[in-house]
C-alpha positions, 0 to 999 in steps of 0.5 A, a space after each residue: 498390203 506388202 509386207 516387208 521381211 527384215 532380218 537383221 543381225 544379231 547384237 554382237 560384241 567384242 566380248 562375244 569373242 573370246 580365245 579359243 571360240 570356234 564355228 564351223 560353217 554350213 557346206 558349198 559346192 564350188 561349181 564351173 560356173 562360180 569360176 567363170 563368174 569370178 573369171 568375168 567379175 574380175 578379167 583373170 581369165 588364166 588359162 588354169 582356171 578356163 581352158 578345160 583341154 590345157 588345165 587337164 595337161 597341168 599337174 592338176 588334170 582339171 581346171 581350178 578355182 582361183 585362190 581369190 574365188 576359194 577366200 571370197 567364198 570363206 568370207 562369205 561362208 562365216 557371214 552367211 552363218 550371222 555368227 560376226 552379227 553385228 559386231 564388225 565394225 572394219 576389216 583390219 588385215 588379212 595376214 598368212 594367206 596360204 592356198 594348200 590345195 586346189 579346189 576343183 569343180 565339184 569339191 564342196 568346202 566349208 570353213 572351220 574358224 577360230 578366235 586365235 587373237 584378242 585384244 581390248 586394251 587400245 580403246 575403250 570402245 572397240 577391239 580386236 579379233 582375229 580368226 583362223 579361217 581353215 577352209 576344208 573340202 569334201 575329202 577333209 583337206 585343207 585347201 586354204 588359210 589365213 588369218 583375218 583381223 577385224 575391229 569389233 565394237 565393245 559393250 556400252 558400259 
């Protein structure tokens, strides 16, 4: 007999997300690795984020992780947490996305998110949240932020 494990969600809800409400998120190494994966998922293979000897000439002196690579790991970050559970019905907007520093290989980062918008007032069966998503590495410098938007599914009255 096989015994399947099945984790599922929490039961979360618009309401679950006041103004103001914060998480911060388990660490994750960005390895060499992770930029060549990234690099062959998606065909960007600049020379800044795969040519050891041409990035160490640049003003960064190593090769850097793309921004897209540094964004998809903070998503994935808040949703390893499970804190979203399931709540999110749809991603609406991405908005301010500002890369302020590089991530080099080796750095480690986590995410320090924040309810920053809430609004119920459009439906009666969902509304919407933003989060600032600040993404900070080992030195405790932000490398990069913006401001996801999502739609969440409200309470059953």
């Amino acid at each position: 007999m096989t015994e399947t494990l099945t984790i599922d969600p929490p039961t979360r809800y618009f309401e679950d997300f006041p103004l103001g409400v914060r998480l911060t998120t388990r660490r994750r190494t960005v390895e060499m690795s992770d930029i060549m994966a990234f690099a062959s998922l998606t065909g960007d293979f600049y020379p800044l984020h795969i040519d050891a000897v041409g990035a160490g000439e640049t003003r960064f002196g190593s090769r850097i992780a793309h921004g897209p690579l540094t964004f998809a790991l903070a998503v994935g970050l808040v949703g390893l947490s499970n804190w979203y559970g399931d709540a999110i019905v749809a991603l609406k907007e991405i908005t301010g996305l500002r890369a302020t520093a590089p991530v080099l290989p080796g750095d480690t980062i986590h995410v320090e998110a924040e309810v920053e918008e809430v609004d119920g007032s459009r439906s009666a069966k969902f509304g919407t949240i933003s989060v600032r998503y600040n993404i900070v590495n080992q030195r405790g410098e932000q490398v990069m932020s913006f401001l996801q938007t999502m739609l969440a599914k409200k309470k059953p009255e």
